[in-house]
C-alpha positions in Angstrom: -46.1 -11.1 -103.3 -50.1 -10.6 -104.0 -52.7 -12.7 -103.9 -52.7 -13.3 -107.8 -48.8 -14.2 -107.4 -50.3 -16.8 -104.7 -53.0 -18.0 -106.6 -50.3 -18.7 -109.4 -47.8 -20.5 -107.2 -50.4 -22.7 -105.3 -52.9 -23.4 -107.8 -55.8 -22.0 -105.0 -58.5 -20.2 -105.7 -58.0 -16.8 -104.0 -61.7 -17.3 -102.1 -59.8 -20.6 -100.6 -56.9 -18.6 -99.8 -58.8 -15.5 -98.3 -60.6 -18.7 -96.1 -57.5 -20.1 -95.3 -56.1 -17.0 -93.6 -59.6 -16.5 -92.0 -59.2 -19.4 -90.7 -56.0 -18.2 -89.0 -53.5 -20.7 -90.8 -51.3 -17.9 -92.3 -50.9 -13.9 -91.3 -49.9 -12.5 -94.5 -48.5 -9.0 -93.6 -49.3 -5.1 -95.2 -47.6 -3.1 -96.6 -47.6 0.7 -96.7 -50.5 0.9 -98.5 -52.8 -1.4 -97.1 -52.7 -4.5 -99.2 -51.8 -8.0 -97.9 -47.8 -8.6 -98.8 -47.7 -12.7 -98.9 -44.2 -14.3 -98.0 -42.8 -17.3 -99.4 -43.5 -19.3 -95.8 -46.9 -18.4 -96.5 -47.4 -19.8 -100.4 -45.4 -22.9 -98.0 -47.9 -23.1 -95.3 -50.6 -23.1 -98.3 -49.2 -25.6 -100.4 -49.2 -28.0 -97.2 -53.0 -27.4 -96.3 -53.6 -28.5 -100.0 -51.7 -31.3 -99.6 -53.5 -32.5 -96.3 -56.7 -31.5 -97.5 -56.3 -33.8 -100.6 -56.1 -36.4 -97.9 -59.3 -35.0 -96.3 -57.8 -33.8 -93.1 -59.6 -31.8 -91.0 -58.6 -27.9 -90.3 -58.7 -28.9 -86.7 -55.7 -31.4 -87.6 -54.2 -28.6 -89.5 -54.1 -26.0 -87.1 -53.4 -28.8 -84.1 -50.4 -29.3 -86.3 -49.3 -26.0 -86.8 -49.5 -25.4 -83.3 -47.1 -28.5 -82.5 -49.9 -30.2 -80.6 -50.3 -33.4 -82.1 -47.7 -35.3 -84.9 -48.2 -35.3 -88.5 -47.9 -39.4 -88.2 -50.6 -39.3 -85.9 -53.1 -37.7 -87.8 -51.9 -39.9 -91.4 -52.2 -43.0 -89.3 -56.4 -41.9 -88.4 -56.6 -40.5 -92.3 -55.5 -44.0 -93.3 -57.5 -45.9 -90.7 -60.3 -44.2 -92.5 -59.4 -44.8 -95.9 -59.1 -48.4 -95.4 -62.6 -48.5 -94.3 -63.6 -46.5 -97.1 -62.0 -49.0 -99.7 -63.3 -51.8 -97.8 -66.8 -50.1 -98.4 -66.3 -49.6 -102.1 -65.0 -52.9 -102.7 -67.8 -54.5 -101.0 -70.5 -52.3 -103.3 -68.1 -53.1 -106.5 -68.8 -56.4 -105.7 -71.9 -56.5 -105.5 -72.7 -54.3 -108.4 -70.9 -56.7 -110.9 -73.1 -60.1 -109.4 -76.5 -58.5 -109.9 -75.3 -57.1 -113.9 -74.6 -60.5 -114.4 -77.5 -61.9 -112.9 -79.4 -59.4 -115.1 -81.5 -58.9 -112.1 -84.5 -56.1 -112.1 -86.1 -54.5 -109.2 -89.1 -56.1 -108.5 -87.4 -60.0 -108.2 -84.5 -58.8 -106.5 -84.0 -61.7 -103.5 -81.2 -59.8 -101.5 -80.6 -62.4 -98.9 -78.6 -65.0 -101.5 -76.2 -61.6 -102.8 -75.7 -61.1 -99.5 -74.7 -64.4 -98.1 -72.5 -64.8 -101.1 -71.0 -62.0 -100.4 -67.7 -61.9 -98.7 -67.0 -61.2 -94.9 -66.7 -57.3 -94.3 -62.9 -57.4 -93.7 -62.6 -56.0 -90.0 -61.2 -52.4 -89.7 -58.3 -51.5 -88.0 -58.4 -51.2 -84.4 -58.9 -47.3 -83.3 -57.7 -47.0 -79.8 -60.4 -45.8 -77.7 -59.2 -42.3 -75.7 -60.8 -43.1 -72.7 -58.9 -46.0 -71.8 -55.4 -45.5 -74.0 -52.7 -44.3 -71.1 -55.0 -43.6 -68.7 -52.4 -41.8 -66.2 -52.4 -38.7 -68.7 -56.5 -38.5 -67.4 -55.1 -38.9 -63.7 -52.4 -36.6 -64.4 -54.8 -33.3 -65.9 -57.3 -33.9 -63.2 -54.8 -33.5 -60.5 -53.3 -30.7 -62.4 -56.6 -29.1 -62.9 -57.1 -29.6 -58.8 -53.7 -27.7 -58.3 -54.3 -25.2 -60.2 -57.7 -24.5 -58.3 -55.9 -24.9 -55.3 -53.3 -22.4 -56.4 -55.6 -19.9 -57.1 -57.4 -20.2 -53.8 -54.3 -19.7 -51.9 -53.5 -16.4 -53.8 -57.0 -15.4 -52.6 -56.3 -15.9 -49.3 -53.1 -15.0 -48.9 -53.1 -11.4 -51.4 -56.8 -10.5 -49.4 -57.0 -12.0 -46.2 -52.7 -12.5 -45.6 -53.5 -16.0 -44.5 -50.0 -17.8 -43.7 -49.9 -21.3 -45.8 -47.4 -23.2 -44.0 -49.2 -22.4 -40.6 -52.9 -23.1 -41.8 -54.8 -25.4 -38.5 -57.0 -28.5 -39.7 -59.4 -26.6 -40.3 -58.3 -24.1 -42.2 -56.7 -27.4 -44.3 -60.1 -28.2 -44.7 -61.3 -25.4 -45.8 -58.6 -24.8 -48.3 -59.5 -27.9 -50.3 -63.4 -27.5 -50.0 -63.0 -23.9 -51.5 -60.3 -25.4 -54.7 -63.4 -28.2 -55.0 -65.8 -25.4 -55.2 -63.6 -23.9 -57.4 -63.1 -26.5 -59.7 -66.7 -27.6 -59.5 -67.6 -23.5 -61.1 -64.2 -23.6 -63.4 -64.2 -26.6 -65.3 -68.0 -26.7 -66.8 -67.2 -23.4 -68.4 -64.1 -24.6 -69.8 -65.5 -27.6 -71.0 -68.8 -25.8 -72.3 -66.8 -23.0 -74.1 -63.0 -24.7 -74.9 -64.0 -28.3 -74.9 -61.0 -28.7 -72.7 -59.4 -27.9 -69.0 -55.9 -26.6 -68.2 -55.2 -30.3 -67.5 -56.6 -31.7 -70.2 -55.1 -29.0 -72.6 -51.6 -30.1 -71.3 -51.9 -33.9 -72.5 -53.4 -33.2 -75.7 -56.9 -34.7 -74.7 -60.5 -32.5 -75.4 -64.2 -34.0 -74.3 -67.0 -33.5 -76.5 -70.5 -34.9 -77.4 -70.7 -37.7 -79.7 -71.4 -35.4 -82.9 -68.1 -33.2 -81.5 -70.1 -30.2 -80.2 -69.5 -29.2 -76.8 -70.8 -30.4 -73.4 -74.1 -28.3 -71.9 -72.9 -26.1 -69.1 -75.5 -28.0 -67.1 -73.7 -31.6 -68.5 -70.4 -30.9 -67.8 -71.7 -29.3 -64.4 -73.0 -32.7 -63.3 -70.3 -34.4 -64.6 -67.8 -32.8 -62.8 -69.6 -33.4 -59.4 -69.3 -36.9 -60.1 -65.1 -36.4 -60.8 -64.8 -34.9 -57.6 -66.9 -37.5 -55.7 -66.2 -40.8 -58.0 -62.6 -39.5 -59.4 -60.9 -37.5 -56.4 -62.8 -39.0 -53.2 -63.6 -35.0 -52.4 -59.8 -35.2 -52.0 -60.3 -36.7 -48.4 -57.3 -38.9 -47.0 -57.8 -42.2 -47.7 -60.8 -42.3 -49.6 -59.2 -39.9 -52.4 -56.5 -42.4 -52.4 -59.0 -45.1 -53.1 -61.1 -43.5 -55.3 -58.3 -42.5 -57.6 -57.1 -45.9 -57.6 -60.6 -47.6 -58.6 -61.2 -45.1 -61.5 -57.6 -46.2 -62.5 -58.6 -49.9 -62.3 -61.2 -49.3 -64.6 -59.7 -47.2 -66.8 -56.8 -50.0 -67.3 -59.8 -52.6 -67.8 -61.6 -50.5 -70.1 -64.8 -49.6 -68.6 -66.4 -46.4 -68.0 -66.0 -44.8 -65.5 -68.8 -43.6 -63.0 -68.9 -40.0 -64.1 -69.1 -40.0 -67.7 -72.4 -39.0 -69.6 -74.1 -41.1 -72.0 -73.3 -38.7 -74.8 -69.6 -37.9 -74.5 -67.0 -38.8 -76.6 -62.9 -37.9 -75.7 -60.4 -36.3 -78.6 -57.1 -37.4 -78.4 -54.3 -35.4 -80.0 -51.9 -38.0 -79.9 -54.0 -41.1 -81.8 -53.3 -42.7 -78.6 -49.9 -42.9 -79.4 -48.6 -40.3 -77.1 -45.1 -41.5 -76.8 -44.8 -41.4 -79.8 -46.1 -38.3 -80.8 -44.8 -34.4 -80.3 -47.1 -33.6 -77.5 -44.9 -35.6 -75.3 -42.5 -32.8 -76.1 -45.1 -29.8 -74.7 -47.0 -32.3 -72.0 -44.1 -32.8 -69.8 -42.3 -29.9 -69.7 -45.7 -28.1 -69.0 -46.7 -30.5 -66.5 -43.7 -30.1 -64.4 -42.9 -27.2 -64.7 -46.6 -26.3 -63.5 -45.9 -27.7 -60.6 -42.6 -25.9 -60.0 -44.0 -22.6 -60.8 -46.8 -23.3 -57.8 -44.4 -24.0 -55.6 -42.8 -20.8 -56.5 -45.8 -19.1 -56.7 -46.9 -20.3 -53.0 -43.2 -19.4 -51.6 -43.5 -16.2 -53.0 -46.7 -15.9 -51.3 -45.8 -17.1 -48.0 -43.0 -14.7 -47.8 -45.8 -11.7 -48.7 -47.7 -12.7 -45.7 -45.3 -13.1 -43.7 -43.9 -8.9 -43.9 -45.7 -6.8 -41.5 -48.5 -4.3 -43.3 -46.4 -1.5 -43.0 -42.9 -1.0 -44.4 -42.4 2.9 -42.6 -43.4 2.9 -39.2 -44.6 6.5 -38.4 -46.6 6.0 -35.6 -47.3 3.6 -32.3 -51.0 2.7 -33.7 -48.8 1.0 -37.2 -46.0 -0.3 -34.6 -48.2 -2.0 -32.5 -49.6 -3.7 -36.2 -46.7 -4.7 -37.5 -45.4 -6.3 -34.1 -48.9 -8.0 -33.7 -48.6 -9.3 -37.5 -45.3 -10.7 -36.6 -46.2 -12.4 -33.3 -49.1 -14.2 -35.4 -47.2 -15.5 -37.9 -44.1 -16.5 -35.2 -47.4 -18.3 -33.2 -49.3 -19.6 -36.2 -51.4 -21.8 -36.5 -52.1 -21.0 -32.8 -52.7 -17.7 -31.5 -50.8 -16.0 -29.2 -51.4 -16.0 -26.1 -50.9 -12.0 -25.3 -51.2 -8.9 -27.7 -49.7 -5.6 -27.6 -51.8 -2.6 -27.0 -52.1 0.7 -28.7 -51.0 1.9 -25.0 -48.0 -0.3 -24.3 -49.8 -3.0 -21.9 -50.9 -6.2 -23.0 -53.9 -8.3 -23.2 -53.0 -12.0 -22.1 -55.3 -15.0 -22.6 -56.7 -16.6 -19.7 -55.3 -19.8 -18.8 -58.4 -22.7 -19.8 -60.4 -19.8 -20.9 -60.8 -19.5 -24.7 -61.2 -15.8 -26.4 -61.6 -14.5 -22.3 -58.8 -11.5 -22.3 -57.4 -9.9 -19.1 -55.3 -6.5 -19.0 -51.8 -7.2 -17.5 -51.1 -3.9 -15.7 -48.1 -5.1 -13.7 -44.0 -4.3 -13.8 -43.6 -8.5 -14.8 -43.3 -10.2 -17.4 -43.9 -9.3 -20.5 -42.7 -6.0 -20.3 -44.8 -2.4 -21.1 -43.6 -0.6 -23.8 -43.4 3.0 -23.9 -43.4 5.5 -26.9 -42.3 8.3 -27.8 -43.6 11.1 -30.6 -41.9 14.1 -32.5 -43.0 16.4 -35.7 -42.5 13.3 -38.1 -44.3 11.0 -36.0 -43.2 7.5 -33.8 -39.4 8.5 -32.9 -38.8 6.2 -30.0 -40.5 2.6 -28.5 -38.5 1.6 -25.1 -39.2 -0.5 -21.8 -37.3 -1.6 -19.1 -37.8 -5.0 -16.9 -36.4 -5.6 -13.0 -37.2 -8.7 -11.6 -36.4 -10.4 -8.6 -36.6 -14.0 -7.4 -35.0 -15.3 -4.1 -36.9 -19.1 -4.9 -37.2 -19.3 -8.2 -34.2 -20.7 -10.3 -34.7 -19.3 -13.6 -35.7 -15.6 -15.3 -36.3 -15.2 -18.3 -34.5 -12.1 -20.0 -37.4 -10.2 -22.8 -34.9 -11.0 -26.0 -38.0 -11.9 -28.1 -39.1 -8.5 -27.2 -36.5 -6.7 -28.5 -35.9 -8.9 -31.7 -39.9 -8.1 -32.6 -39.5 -4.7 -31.8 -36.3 -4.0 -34.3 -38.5 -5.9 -36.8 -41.9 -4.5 -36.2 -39.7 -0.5 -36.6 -38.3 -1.3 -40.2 -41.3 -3.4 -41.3 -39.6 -6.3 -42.6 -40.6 -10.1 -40.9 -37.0 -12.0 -40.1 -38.0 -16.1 -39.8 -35.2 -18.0 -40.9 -31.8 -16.9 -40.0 -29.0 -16.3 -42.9 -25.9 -15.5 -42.7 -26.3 -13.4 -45.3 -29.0 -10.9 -43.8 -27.7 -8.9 -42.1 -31.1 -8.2 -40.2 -30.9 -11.6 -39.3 -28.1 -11.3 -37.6 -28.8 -8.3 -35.8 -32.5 -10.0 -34.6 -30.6 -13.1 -33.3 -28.3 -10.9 -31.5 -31.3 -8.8 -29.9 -32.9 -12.5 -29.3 -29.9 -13.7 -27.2 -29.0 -10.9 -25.4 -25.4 -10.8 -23.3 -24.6 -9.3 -20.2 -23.3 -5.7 -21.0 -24.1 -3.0 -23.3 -24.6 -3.8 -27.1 -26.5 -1.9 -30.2 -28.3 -2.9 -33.4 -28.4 -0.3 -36.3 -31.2 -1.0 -39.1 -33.4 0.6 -41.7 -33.1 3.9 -40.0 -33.3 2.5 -35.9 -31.2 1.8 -33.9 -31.9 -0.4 -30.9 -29.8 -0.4 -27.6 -29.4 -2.4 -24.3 -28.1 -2.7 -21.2 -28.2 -5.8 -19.5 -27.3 -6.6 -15.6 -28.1 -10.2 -13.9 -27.0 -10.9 -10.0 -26.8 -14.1 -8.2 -27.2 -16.0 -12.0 -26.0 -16.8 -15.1 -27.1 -16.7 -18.5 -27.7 -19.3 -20.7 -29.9 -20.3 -23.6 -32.9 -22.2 -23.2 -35.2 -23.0 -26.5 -33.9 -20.6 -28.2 -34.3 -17.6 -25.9 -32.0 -15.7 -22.8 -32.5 -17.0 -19.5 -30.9 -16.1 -16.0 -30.5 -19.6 -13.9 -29.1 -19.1 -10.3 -26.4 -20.5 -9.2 -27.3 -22.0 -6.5 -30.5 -23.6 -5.4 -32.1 -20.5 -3.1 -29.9 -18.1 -4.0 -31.4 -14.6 -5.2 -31.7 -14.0 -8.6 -32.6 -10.4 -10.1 -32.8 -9.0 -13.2 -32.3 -5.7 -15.1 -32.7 -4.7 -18.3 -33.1 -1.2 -20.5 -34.4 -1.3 -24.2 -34.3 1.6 -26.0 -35.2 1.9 -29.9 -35.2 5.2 -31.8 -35.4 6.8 -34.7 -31.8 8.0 -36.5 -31.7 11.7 -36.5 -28.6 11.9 -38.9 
């Protein structure tokens, strides 16, 4: 229909209607040639911002309504709050318009005091509860959201940039994870209460801060103000004192006093007329709040498993081999480091025992073993080694398994960590891990990896995990064979 047709049906003056859709309330649609084509939930949407605006609600009621973020019982019950102050006004001034009539008072004797003494009490109005202290948890519960969030996105920095492992992070890099989603939230949370009079968190439980007079909060306001939060409010999320400075801002927020932070011009908006329970944002709040939290986790495992796979996916070279088995023995070591990387060569650099970031080249036919490549017209085509060892004292050798595991890994660029049945790369690393005494092959992506182990005077057995040879008898010689071989399939 046109606008005359709408005009017609809602009795609006097409200026108010034009404002209306301005305004973003309705999104009449065009036809062919260009003019707006009204539908009937339109002249519907219309007729109901007449209604409410009869009753002197606010378009930010309107479109909070429209958008399901607040209840239409909430905003009647503030519209009649205020109406029952208004009559209370107007009966008051009726009042005392009809004593001085009869008293045929004129200006100049008017004696005020006795007309107002006579006067009755100014009936009290009804109790608006006060945002800052009506269910204070939902305050708790958008900071904290607000910190994960910050947190969240620190973590995608370091682990899509700088392929940081999360579940192996040291204290410090703990530390540093939380002073960098502080800083974060210290930069993010002024600009969105400057330009959105909001946060994330704050958004979720229907709350907004504002001056008094309802315009937003300086940059430079909100900027102090959240220093305070993350001193006064979060404890600068160290243990224990975060714990107690969450539960004192929560002891005076239940007692209804302010708490440290807030400015001396600030006023909060509440969706829900304090009445959250019992208003439709419960319906957005909680779903969005968990499920927040489920999608980080998500997020974070998603991450972790990014980190985890080596940089490169096809090995074409020793130099990308050498990464890729590096990257692994990281993450297998993390938070630590490991105490020997691979070469570009085949050797190894070991670190010295009670000597921090002191390296030494390990040159000799022990343990760990020196890899050896080999090179064709498409690049890296073979990566073998062998290992002999003898003891005639010693009681246990320890057979390079892990070796040959990484290696399969490290030549089809994928990162095994947790064993499944289901993978069968899994398998075929645990296999390599615990080697037997024979001949066996792996086959993957491409590779296949092949061994031939011998032990004398010993027997194997597994020890933490890995292959050992443990002689038989105390004294009795022990030695040691094995032949690695991984290469490139030709068919």
């Amino acid at each position: 229909m046109t606008i005359k047709d709408v005009e017609e049906r809602t009795g609006l003056p097409r200026a108010s209607v034009r404002y209306y859709e301005s305004e973003g309330l309705i999104s009449p649609s065009r036809g062919e040639n260009g003019y707006r084509d009204y539908s009937e939930a339109d002249v519907e949407t219309l007729l109901k911002i007449k209604l409410l605006r009869e009753l002197e609600c606010s378009l930010e009621d309107i479109r909070a309504l429209q958008a399901g973020e607040t209840a239409l019982d909430a905003v009647l019950w503030g519209r009649l709050s205020a109406l029952e102050g208004d009559q209370a006004r107007l009966d008051r001034a009726r009042a005392i318009c009809q004593r001085l009539r009869s008293d045929g008072v004129e200006y100049a004797t008017l004696e005020p005091e006795q007309y107002l003494r006579e006067l009755p009490p100014e009936p009290p109005l009804p109790e608006v509860p006060d945002p800052r202290f009506s269910c204070p948890w939902r305050r708790c519960f958008a900071r904290s959201l607000d910190f994960l969030l910050c947190s969240l996105l620190w973590y995608l920095l370091q682990g899509l940039v700088l392929r940081k492992s999360i579940l192996h992070m040291d204290t410090g890099g703990n530390i540093l994870a939380t002073a960098a989603a502080l800083a974060l939230m210290l930069l993010l949370e002024p600009l969105f209460l400057h330009f959105f009079r909001t946060t994330p968190g704050k958004w979720v439980f229907g709350l907004g801060l504002t001056r008094s007079d309802g315009s937003p909060l300086g940059y430079g306001e909100a900027l102090r103000r959240t220093g305070r939060v993350l001193v006064f409010g979060l404890g600068l999320q160290i243990p224990v004192a975060g714990f107690i400075a969450t539960a004192y801002a929560w002891h005076r927020n239940r007692n209804g006093r302010e708490q440290l932070w807030e400015q001396w011009d600030e006023a909060y908006e509440d969706r829900a007329g304090g009445q959250f329970w019992n208003s439709a944002l419960r319906f957005r709040a909680v779903p969005l709040f968990l499920g927040a939290y489920a999608v980080a986790f998500l997020a974070l495992a998603g991450l972790e498993f990014h980190v985890a796979q080596p940089p490169h996916r096809e090995v074409r070279s020793s130099d990308q081999f050498v990464e890729n088995y590096n990257h692994i023995l990281r993450y297998l070591n993390a938070p630590q480091e490991p105490y020997r990387t691979l070469l570009p060569d085949g050797t190894w650099a070991l670190y010295n025992d009670g000597q921090e970031n002191v390296l030494t080249l390990e040159l000799t036919e022990g343990y760990p073993p020196l890899f050896q490549f080999e090179t064709g017209e498409d690049g890296l085509t073979a990566v073998f080694f062998s290992y002999e060892y003898t003891s005639s004292e010693g009681l246990l050798l320890r057979v390079p398994g892990e070796e040959m595991a990484l290696t399969l890994q490290a030549l089809s660029g994928h990162g095994v960590f947790y064993a499944s049945a289901q993978d069968p790369l899994a398998l075929a690393v645990e296999r390599l891990r615990s080697p037997q005494e024979g001949s066996r092959g792996e086959r993957w992506a491409g590779w296949s990896a092949d061994y031939t182990l011998t032990a004398e005077g010993g027997e194997l057995h597994s020890l933490y995990g890995a292959t050992a040879v443990m002689a038989r008898e105390h004294g009795t010689p022990v030695s040691l064979r094995l032949d690695f071989r991984a290469e490139r399939d030709t068919d």
